[in-house]
C-alpha positions as CSV (number, residue, x, y, z in Angstrom):
1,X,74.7,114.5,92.5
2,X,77.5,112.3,93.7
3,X,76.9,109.5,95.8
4,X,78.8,109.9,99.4
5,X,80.8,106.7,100.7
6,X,80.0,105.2,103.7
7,X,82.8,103.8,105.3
8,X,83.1,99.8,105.7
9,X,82.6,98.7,109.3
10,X,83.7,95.6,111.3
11,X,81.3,94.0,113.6
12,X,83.4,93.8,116.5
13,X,83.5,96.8,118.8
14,X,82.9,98.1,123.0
15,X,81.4,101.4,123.8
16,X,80.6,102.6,127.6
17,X,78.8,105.9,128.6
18,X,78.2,107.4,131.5
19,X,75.6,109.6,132.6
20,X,73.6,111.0,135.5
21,X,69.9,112.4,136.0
22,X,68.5,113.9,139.0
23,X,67.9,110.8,141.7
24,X,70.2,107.8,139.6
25,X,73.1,107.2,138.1
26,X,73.4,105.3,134.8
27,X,76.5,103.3,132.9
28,X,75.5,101.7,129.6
29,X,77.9,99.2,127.8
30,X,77.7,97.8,124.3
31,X,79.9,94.7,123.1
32,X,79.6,93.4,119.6
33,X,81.1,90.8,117.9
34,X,80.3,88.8,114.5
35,X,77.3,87.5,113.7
36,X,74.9,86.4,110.3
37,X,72.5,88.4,111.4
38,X,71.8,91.1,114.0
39,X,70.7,89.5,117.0
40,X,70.7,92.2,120.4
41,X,70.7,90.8,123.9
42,X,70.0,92.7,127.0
43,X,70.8,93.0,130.3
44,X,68.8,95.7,132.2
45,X,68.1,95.9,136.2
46,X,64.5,95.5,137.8
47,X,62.4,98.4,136.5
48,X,63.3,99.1,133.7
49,X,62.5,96.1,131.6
50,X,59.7,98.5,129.9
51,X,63.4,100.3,127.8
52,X,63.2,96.5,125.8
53,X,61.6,97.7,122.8
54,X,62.8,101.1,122.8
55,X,66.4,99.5,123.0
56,X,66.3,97.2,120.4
57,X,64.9,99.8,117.7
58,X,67.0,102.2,118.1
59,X,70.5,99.3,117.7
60,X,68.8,98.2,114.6
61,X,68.4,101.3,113.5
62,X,72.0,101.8,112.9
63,X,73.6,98.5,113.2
64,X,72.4,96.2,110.5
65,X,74.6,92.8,111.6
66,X,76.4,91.0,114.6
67,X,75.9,89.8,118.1
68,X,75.5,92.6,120.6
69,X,75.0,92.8,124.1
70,X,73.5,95.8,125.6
71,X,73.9,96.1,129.5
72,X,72.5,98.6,131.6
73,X,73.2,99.7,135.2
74,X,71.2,102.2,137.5
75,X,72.5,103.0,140.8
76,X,70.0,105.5,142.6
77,X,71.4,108.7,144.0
78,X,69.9,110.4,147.3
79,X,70.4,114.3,147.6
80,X,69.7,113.5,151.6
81,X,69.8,110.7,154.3
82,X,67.1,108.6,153.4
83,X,64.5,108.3,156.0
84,X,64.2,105.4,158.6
85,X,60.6,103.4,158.8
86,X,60.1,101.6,162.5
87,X,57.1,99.4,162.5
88,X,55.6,100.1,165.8
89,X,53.7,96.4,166.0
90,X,56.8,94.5,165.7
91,X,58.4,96.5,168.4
92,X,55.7,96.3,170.6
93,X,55.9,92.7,170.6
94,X,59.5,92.6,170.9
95,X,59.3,94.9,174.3
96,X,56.6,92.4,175.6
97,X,58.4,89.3,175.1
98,X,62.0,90.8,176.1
99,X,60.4,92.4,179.8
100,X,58.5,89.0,180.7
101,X,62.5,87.2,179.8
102,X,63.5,90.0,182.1
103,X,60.9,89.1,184.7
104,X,61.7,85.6,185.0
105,X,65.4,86.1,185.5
106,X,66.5,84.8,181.2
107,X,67.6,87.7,180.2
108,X,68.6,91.6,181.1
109,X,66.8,94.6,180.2
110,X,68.0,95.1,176.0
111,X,69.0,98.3,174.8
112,X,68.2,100.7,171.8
113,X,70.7,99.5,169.6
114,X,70.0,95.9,169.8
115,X,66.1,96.7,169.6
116,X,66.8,98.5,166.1
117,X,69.3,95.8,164.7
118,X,66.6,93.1,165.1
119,X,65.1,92.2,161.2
120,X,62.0,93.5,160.5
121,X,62.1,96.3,163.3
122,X,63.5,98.7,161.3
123,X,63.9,99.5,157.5
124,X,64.8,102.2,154.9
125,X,62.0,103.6,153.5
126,X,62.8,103.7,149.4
127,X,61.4,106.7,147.5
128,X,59.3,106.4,145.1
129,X,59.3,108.6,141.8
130,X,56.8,110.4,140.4
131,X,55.3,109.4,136.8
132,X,57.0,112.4,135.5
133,X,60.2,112.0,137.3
134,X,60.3,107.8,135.5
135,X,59.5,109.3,132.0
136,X,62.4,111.4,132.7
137,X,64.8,109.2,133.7
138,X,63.6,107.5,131.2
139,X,64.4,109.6,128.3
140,X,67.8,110.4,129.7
141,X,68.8,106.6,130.2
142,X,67.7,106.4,126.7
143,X,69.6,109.4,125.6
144,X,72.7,107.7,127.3
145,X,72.0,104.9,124.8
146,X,72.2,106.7,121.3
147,X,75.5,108.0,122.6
148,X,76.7,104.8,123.6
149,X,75.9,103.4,120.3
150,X,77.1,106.4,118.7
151,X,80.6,105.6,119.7
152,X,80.0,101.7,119.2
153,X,79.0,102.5,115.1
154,X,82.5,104.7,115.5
155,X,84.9,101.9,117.1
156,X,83.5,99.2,114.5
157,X,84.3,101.7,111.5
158,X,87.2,102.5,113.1
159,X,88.3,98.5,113.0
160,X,86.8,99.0,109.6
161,X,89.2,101.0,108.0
162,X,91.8,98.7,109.2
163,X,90.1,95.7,107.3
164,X,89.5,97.4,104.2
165,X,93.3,98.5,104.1
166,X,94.3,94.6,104.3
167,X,91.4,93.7,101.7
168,X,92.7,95.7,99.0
169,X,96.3,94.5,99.8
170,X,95.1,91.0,99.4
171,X,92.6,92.2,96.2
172,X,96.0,93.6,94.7
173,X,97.8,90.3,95.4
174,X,94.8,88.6,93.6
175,X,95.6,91.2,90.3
176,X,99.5,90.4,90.3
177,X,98.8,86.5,90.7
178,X,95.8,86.9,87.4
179,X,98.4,88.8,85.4
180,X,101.2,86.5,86.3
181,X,98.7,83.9,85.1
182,X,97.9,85.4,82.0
183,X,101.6,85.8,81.1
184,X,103.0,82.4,82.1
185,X,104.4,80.8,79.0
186,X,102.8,77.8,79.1
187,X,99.5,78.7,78.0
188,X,100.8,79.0,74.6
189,X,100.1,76.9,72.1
190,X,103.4,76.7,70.9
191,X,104.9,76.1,74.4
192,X,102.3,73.3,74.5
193,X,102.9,71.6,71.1
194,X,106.6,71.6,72.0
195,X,105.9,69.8,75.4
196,X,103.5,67.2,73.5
197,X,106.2,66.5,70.9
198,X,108.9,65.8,73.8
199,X,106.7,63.5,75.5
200,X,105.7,61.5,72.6
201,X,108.9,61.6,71.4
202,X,110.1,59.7,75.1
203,X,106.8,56.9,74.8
204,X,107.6,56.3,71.3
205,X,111.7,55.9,72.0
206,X,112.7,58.7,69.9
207,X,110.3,57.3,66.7
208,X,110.4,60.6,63.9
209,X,107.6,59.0,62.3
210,X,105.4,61.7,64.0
211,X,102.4,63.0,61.7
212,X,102.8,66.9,62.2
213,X,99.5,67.8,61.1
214,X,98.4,65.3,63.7
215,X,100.7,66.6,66.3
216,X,99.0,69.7,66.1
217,X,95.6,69.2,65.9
218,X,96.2,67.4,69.3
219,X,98.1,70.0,70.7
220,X,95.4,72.5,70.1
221,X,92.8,70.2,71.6
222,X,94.8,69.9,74.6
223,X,94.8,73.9,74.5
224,X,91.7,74.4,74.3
225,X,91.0,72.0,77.5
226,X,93.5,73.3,79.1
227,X,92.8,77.4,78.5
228,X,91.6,79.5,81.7
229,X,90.9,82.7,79.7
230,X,87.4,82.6,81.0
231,X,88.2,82.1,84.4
232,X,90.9,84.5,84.4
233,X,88.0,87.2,82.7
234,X,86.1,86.4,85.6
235,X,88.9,86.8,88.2
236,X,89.2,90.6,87.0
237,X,85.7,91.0,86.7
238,X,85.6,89.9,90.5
239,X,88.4,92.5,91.7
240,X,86.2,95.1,89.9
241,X,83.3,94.3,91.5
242,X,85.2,94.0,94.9
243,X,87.0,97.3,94.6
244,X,83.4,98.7,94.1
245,X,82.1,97.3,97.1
246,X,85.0,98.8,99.1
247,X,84.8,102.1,97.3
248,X,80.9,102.4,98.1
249,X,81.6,101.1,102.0
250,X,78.4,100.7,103.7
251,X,77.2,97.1,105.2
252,X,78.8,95.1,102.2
253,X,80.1,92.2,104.1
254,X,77.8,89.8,102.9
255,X,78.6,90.5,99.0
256,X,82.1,90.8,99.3
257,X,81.8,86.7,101.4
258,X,80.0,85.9,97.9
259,X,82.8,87.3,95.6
260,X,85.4,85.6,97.6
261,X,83.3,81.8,97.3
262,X,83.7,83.3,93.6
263,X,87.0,84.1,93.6
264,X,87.9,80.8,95.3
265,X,85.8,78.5,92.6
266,X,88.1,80.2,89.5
267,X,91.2,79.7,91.8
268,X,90.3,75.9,91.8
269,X,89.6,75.5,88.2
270,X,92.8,77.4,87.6
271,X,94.9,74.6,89.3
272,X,92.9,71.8,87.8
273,X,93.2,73.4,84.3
274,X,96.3,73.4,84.8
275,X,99.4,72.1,82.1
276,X,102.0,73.5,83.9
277,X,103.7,73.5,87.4
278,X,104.9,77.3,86.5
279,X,100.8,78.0,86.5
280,X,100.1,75.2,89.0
281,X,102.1,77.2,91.6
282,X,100.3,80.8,90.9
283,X,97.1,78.6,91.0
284,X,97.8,77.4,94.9
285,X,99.4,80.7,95.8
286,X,95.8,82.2,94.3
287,X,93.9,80.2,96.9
288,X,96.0,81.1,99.9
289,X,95.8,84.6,99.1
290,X,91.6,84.3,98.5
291,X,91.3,82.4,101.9
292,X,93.5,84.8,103.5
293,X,90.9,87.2,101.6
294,X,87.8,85.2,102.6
295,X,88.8,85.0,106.6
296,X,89.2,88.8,106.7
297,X,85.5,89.3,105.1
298,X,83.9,87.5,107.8
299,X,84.9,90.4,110.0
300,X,82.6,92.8,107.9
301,X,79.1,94.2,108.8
């Protein structure tokens, strides 16, 4: 049985639901961004710090790297008025104080309005849910969440899909630069016996007392230091492997970061192997088109 893909994801991404239950009215937002590891912060209002747990298992469960920040807002929803509380002891003592101020001529007789608006006199009476009115609130504020993160795991593939596309453009670049490498005439041993012979010929002034058989042997040696078949073998084994990774999708950021500090060590010994200017050149355009490789990658989950 075949093996189905998963697509590649980026860890940036924003995701906001709405949604309502029968006394509140919930929005949940999720923001993500890179990260080493998967690290969730929350934000949730008074009462509801009990969803921590709950909250964070269910983002790992389907997030497996970056920085995200979870926010929940409740606003509570009345069906009717809600109803007024006057405490009776502080208006009492209110009415006493205000009719001896009367008495002495301070102050007039107060009216209604005034009475009410003084703190403390009056106060809205909050409603307080049931046990099995919290738990479901609670299950619907969590419901909100898995469709919240739903759509967050869908933006960051989304982004995904638009990385991958510019990976393999820059993994193909890497191929044309290896083969270009692997055809440049100056990794020939002829090319390079030639060269040796003109420069000794300029240090010696033009002296045609050159041993041949030395000439060679020296040219060889210099071929042999100077060869990148190896690193070259283990450039294309490297665009295998990362053309795999792509292929299979999934969270393989952190593999594909190792193959490009992989593909960026041959690159070096490339230039430093280097006899030529001809392969000099493919060797620096190599390590621009592997760091231009390398910066994308650290966009991946």
């Amino acid at each position: 049985m075949n093996e189905v893909a998963m697509p590649v994801s980026s860890m940036t991404g924003f995701a906001r639901v709405e949604g309502e239950t029968r006394d509140a009215a919930f929005v949940w937002e999720l923001r993500s961004v890179n990260g080493k590891t998967l690290e969730v912060r929350l934000r949730l209002p008074p009462g509801m710090e009990g969803l921590e747990g709950e909250v964070r298992r269910l983002v790992g469960a389907r997030l497996s790297r970056g920085n995200v920040l979870a926010s929940l807002s409740v606003r509570r929803v009345e069906d009717e008025a809600p109803p007024f509380v006057i405490h009776r002891e502080m208006l009492d003592a209110v009415l006493r104080l205000s009719g001896e101020l009367v008495r002495d001529g301070h102050a007039t007789l107060p009216t209604a309005d005034g009475l009410l608006a003084l703190r403390g006199v009056i106060d809205v009476a909050e409603r307080v849910p049931s046990p099995e009115e919290a738990a479901l609130r609670q299950r619907a504020v969590l419901a909100g969440l898995e469709t919240t993160i739903e759509q967050l795991v869908a933006a960051r593939q989304a982004e995904g899909r638009q990385l991958a596309a510019i990976l393999e453009a820059r993994i193909a670049e890497i191929e044309v630069l290896v083969n270009a490498a692997e055809r440049d005439p100056s990794r020939d041993a002829a090319s390079i016996r030639e060269r040796l012979a003109r420069q000794l010929s300029t240090l010696l002034d033009g002296s045609s007392g050159l041993d041949p058989a030395r000439l060679h042997a020296e040219a060889a040696l210099i071929a042999t230091r100077a060869d990148i078949r190896e690193e070259l073998d283990r450039l294309r084994a490297h665009i295998h492997a990362a053309r795999e990774l792509l292929d299979k999708g999934g969270p393989v950021g952190r593999r594909l970061d190792f193959l490009a500090q992989e593909f960026n060590r041959e690159s070096n010994t490339v230039c430093s192997k280097s006899n030529a200017t001809s392969l000099t050149a493919i060797g620096l355009e190599l390590k621009v088109v592997v760091d231009q490789l390398r910066e994308q990658v650290q966009n991946l989950e």
